[in-house]
C-alpha positions in Angstrom: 46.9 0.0 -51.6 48.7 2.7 -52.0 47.7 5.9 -49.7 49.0 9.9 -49.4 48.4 11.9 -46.9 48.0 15.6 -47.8 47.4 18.6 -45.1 44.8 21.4 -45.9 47.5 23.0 -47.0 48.5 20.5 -49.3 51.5 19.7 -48.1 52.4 15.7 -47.3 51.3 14.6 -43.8 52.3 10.7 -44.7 52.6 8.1 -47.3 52.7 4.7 -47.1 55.0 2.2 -48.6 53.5 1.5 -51.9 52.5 5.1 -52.8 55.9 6.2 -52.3 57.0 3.3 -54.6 54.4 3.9 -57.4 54.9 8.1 -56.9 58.7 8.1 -56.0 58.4 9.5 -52.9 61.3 9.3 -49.9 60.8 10.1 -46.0 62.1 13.5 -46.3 59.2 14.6 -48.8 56.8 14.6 -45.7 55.9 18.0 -45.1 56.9 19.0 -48.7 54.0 20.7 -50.8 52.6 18.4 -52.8 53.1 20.5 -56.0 56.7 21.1 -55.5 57.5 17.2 -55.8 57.7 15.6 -59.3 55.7 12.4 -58.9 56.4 9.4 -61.5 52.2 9.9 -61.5 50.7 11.8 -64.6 48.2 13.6 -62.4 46.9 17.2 -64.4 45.2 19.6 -62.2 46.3 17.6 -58.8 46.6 20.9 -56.7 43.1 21.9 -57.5 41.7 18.2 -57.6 42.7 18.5 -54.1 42.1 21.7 -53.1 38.4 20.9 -54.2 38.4 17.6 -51.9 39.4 19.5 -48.7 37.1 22.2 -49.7 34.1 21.0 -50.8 34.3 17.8 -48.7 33.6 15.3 -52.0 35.2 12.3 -53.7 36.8 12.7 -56.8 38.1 9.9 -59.0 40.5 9.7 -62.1 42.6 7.3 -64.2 46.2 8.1 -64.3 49.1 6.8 -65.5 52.7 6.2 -64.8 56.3 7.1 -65.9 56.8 3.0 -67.3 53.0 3.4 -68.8 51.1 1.4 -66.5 47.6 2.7 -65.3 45.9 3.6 -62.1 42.8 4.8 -60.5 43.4 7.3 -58.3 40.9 8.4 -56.0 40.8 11.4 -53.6 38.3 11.6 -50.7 38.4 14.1 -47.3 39.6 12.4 -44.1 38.7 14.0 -41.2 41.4 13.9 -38.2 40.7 12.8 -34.8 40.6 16.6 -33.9 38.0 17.3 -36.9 40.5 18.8 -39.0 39.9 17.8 -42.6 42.5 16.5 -44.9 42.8 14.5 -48.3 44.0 11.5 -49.0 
């Protein structure tokens, strides 16, 4: 399953190794802002979709679809560090 990692801030705390296939990620886009990468993901709205997340601690869930046309669900839900800070992912 492919997971992301985003800061508060909405920049990328980690990725695992199917999200950065599916999203064309690389190791040096951790601790990039989110909205400054261009993902092979059509995902409208993803800064606020997040921003939402982190802020009003719900789940939100959308279909989405990649660059060779095939589809996903994507789902973002908070995730609360160790240390009670609150991320998405």
């Amino acid at each position: 399953m492919p997971v992301i990692v985003v800061a508060t801030d909405l920049r990328i705390r980690r990725f695992n190794t199917p999200a950065g296939k599916i999203c064309n990620l690389i190791p040096v886009d951790v601790g990039r802002a989110i909205g400054d990468l261009r993902l092979n993901v059509a995902v409208p709205e993803l800064q606020r979709l997040l921003a939402d997340v982190i802020g009003e601690v719900v789940i939100r869930e959308r279909e989405v679809q990649d660059g060779e046309g095939h589809w996903y669900m994507l789902r973002i839900q908070p995730y609360r560090t160790t240390d009670h800070r609150m991320t998405a992912r």
